[in-house]
C-alpha positions in Angstrom: 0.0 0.0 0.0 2.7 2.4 0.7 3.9 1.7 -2.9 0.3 2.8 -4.1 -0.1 5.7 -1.9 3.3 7.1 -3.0 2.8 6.6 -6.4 -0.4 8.3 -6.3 1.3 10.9 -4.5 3.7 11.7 -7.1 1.2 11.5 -10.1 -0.7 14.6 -8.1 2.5 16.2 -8.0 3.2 16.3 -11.5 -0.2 16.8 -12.6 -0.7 19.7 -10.3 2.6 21.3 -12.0 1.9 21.0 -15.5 -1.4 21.5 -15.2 -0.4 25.3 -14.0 2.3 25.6 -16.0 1.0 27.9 -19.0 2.9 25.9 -22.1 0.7 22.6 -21.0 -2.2 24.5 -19.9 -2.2 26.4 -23.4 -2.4 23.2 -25.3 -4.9 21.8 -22.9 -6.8 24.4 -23.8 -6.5 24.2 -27.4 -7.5 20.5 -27.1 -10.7 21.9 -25.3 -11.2 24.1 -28.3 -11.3 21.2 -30.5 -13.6 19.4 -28.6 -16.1 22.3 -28.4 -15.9 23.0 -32.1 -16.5 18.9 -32.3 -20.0 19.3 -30.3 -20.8 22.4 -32.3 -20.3 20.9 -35.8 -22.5 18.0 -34.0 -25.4 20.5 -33.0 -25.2 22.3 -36.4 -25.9 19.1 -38.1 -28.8 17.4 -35.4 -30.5 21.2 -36.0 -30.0 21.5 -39.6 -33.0 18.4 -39.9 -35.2 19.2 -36.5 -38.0 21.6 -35.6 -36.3 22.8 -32.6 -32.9 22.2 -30.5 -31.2 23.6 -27.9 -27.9 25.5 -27.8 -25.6 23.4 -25.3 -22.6 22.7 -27.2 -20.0 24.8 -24.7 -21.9 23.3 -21.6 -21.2 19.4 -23.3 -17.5 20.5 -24.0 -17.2 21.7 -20.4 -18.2 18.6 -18.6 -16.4 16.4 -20.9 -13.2 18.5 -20.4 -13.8 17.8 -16.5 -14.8 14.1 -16.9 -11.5 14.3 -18.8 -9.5 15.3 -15.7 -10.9 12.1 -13.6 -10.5 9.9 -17.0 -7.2 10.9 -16.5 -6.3 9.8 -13.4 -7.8 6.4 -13.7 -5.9 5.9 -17.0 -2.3 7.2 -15.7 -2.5 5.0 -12.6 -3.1 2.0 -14.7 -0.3 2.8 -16.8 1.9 2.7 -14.3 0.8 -0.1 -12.4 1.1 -2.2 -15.5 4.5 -0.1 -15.9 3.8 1.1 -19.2 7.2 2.8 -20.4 7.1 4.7 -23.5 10.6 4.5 -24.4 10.1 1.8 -26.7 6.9 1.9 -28.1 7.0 4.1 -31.4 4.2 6.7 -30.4 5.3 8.9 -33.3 4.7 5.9 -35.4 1.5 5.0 -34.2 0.4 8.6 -35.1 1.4 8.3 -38.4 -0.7 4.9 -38.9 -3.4 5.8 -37.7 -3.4 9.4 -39.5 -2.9 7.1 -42.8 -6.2 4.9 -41.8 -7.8 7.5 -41.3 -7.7 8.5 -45.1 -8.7 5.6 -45.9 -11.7 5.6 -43.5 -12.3 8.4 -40.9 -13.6 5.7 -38.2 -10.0 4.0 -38.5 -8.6 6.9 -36.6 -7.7 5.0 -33.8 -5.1 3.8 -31.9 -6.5 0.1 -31.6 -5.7 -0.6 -35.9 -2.9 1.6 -35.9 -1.7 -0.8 -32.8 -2.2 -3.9 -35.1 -0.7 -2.4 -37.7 2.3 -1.3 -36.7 2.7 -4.5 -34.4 2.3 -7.4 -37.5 4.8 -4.9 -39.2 7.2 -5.4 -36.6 7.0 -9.0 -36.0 7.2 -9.4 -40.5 9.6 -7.2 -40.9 11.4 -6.0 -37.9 10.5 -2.7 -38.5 9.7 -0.5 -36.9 11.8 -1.4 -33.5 9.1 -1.5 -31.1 7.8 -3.3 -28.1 4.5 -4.6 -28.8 3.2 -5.5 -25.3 3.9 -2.1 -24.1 1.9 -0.8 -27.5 -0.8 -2.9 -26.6 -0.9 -2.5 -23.1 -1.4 1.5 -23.9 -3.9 1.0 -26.2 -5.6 -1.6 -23.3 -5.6 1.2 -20.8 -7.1 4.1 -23.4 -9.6 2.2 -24.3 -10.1 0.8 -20.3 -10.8 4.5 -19.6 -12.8 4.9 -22.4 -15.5 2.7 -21.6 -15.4 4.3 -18.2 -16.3 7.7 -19.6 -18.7 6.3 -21.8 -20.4 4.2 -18.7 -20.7 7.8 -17.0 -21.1 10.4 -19.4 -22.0 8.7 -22.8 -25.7 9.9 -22.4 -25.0 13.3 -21.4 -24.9 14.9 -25.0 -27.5 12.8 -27.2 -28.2 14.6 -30.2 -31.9 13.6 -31.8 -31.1 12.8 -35.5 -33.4 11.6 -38.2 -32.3 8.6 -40.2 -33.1 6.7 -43.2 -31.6 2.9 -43.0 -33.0 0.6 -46.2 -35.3 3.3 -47.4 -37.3 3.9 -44.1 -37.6 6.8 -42.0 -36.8 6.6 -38.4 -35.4 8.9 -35.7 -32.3 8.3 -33.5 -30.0 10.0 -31.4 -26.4 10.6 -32.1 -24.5 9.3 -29.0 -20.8 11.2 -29.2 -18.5 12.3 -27.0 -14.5 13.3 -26.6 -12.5 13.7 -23.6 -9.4 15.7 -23.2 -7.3 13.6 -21.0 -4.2 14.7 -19.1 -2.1 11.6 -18.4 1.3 11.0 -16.6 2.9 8.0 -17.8 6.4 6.0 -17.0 9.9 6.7 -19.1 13.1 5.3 -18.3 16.2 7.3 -18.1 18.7 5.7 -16.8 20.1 2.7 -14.0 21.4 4.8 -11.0 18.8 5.1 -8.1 18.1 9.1 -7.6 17.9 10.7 -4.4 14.2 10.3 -2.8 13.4 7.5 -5.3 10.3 5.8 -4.5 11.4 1.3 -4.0 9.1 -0.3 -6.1 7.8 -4.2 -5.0 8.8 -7.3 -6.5 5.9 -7.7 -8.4 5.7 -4.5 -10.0 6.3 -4.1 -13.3 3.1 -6.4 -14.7 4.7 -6.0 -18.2 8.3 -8.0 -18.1 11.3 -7.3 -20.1 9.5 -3.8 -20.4 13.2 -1.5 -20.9 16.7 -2.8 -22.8 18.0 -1.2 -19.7 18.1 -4.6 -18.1 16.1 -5.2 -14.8 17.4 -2.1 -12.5 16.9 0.6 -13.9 14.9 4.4 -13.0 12.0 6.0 -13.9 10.4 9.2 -14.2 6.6 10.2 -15.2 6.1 12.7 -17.6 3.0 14.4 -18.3 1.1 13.2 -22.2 -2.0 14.4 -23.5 -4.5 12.5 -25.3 -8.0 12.6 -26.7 -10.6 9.9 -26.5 -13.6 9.6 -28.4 -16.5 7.6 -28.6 -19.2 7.9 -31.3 -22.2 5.8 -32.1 -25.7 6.4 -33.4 -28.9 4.4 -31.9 -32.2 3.7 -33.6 -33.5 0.7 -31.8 -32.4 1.0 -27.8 -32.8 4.2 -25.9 -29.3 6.2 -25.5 -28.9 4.9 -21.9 -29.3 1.9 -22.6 -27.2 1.8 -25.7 -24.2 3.5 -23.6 -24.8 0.3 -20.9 -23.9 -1.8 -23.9 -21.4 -0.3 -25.7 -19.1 0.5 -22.8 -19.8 -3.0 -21.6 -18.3 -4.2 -25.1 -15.5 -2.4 -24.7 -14.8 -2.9 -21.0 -14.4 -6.7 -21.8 -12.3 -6.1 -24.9 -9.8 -3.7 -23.2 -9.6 -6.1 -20.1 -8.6 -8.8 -22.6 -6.1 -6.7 -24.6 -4.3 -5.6 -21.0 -4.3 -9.5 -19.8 -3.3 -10.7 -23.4 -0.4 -7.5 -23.4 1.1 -8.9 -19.5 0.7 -12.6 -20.9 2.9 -11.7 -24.2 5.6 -10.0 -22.1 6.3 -13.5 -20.3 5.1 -15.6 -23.6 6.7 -14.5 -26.9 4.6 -16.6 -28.8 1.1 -14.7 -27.7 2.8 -11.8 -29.6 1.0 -12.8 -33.3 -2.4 -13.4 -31.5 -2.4 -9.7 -29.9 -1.2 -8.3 -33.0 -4.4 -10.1 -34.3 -6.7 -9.4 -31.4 -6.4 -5.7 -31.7 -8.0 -4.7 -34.2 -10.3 -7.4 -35.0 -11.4 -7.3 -31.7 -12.4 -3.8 -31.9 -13.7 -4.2 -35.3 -16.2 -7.0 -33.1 -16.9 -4.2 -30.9 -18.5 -2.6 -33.3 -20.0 -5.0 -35.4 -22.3 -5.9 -32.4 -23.1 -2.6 -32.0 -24.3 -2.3 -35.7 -25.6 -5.4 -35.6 -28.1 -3.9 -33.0 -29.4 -1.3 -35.5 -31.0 -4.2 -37.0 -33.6 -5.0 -34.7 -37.3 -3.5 -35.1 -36.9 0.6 -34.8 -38.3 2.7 -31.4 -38.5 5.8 -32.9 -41.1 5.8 -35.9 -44.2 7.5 -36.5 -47.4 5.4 -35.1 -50.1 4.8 -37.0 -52.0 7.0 -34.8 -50.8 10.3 -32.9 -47.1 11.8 -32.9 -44.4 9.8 -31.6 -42.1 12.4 -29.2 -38.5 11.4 -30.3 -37.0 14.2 -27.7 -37.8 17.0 -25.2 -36.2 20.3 -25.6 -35.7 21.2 -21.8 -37.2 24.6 -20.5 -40.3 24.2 -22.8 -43.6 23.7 -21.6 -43.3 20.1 -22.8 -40.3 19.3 -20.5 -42.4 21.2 -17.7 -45.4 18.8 -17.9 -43.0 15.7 -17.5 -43.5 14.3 -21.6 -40.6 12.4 -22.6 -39.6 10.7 -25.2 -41.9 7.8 -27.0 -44.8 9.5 -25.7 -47.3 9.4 -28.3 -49.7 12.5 -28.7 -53.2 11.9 -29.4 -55.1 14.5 -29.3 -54.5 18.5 -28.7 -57.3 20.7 -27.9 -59.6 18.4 -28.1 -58.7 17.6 -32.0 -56.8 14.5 -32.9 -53.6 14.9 -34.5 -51.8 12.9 -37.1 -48.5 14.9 -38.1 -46.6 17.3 -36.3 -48.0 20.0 -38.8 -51.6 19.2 -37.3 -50.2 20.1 -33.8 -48.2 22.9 -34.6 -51.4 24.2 -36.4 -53.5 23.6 -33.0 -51.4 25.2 -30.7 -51.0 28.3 -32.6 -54.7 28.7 -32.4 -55.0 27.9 -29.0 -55.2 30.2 -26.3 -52.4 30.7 -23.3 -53.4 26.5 -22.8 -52.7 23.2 -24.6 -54.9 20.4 -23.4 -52.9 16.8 -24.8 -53.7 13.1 -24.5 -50.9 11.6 -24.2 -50.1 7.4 -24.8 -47.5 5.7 -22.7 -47.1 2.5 -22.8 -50.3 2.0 -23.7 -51.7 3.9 -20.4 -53.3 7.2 -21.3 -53.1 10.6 -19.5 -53.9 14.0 -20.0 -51.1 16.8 -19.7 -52.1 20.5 -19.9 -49.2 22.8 -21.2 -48.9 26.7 -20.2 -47.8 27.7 -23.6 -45.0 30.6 -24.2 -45.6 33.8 -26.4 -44.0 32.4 -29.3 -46.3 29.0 -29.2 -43.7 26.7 -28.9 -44.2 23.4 -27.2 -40.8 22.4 -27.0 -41.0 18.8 -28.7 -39.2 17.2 -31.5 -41.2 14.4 -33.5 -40.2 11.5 -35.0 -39.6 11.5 -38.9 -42.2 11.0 -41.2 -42.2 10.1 -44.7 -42.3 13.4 -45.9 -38.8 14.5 -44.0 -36.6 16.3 -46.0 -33.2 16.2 -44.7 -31.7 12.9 -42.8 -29.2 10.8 -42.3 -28.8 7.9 -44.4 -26.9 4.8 -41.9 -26.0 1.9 -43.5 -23.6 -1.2 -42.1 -20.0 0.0 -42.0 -17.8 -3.1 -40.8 -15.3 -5.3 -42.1 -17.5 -7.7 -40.4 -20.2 -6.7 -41.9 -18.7 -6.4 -45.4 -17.7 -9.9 -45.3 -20.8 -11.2 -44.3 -22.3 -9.1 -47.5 -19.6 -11.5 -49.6 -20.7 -14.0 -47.9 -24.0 -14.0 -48.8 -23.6 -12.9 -52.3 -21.3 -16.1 -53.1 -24.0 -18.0 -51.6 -26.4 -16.9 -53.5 
């Protein structure tokens, strides 16, 4: 325990003097920049195809920047307990690759292919020089954090989006997020024991053979920043529900890419499978997570009534407790069919909106104080006269095989 207690000691220490020195705190706020600009593009396009929306783009950035700061933590004191050292693991390289998949597709901008990449490379070629269970063991605890954050805030920000997937209209939400993360991670620099060193136990590091510096040697944590992202859109669970399941996915995949990384660090010839295991089992990940989207939809318009896809808080909607999948079926007395119909009702209306209101098949009556301006604060689902959606189809390699699959079948 003292080990623990000192070590977390010494991670606030050099968090705490970066984090007010103004070079690093300039960049970290430049990385805040790019996140907010991320959740702004992100509002522009969820309002470009709704009724209504709701300006909270700085607000998301804000509490993703602080979420950041705990994701942080969590990720820099599994780096070092693992004893991550990146002296040897080609991080310049690894931002290369995954710049270069990203070209090829945008969703290959991460650090799990780039990984594989760089690590089958190495074990054909020789080149680059790099230690792979340290790579992998990075990647493990990036993505360990990551499905942390998107446990905890993956909900926060989910944009209503409309979507048409094999020519039918449905409504979704756009479920993404990004994290500024401040880390402190291990580097060795040299053999001889400086003064006020912190003696480390025999157990620790969980990564052998980490250094070429043989088995005594020192280290010093440096401060690294880092961006995580998660992105995914739902049509067929609810967001908090879809957020349960992804970081659960990717809880299980980064606990097996941390156990296979300590495994290959005792057991050269695990080094292929994890070079393997990667990316494919990301690219699983995500194929589950598409394969989801093909279940029945939640969010399409009823044959009776309007089908609320989302609440625009501070609107008389939000005040009378609707939510979404509430179906409206009446207002004013009038049934209503389309979102036109309603809109048209409530403008005639007086300072009152009486609705029946559908949920789960129980009915109730809500009466809504209505603003100046008429608005009722809700955002429909899609009908099939939308305009402008989203078109989502399957994008895995997964997915694409099983498409080659079928067509040599048939």
């Amino acid at each position: 325990m003292d080990f623990f207690f000192a070590i977390l000691k010494e991670m606030g220490r050099v968090l705490v003097n970066n984090l007010t020195s103004p070079s690093f705190l300039f960049l970290y706020l430049l990385l805040f920049g790019l996140v907010a600009l991320q959740y702004r593009r992100l509002q522009t396009t969820s309002a470009s195809m709704l009724p209504c929306s709701q300006n909270i783009y700085m607000r998301t950035a804000l509490v993703s920047t602080l979420l950041g700061l705990g994701g942080g933590l969590a990720g820099s004191l599994v780096l070092i307990l693992l004893g991550v050292d990146l002296t040897d693991i080609a991080v310049g390289q690894m931002w290369l690759t995954a710049f270069l998949l990203m070209l090829i597709k945008p969703r290959f901008l991460c650090f799990a292919y780039a990984a594989g990449v760089i690590s089958a490379a190495s074990l054909m070629t020789g080149y680059p020089t790099v230690n792979i269970p340290q790579l992998m063991a990075l990647v493990g605890a990036l993505h360990l954090v990551e499905s942390l954050l998107i446990f905890i805030s993956g909900s926060i920000s989910s944009w209503p989006v409309y979507i048409n997937k094999n020519g039918r209209m449905r409504g979704g939400f756009n479920l993404q997020q990004f994290w500024p993360i401040p880390l402190v991670a291990l580097i060795t620099v040299g053999v001889i024991e400086p003064r006020g060193a912190i003696m480390t136990p025999e157990w620790w590091p969980l990564l052998r053979e980490g250094t070429s510096l043989g088995t005594s040697h020192t280290y010093i944590l440096i401060p690294v920043l880092a961006i995580l992202g998660y992105g995914e859109i739902t049509t067929t669970n609810s967001p908090a529900q879809a957020v349960r399941k992804s970081s659960r996915h990717l809880l299980i995949y980064s606990i097996g890419l941390i156990v296979l990384a300590v495994l290959s660090s005792r057991y050269s010839l695990l080094l292929p499978l994890i070079a393997l295991y990667s990316p494919l089992g990301h690219e699983m990940v995500i194929w589950i997570g598409m394969k989801s989207e093909n279940r029945p939809a939640l969010f399409t318009s009823p044959p009776q009534g309007v089908m609320i896809l989302d609440v625009v808080p501070g609107t008389p909607a939000h005040a009378q407790g609707l939510r979404s999948r509430d179906i409206l079926l009446t207002a004013g007395g009038e049934p209503v069919n389309s979102y036109q119909e309603l809109l048209n009702i409530s403008g005639q209306s007086g300072k009152t909106l009486l609705l029946e209101v559908s949920r789960h098949r129980q009915q109730f009556s809500r009466r809504l104080k209505l603003r100046e301006d008429k608005a009722i604060g809700i955002i429909p689902v899609p009908d099939d006269g939308t305009q402008r959606y989203l078109c989502l189809a399957d994008d895995g390699i997964f997915a694409v095989v099983a498409r080659l699959w079928h067509k040599i079948k048939h």
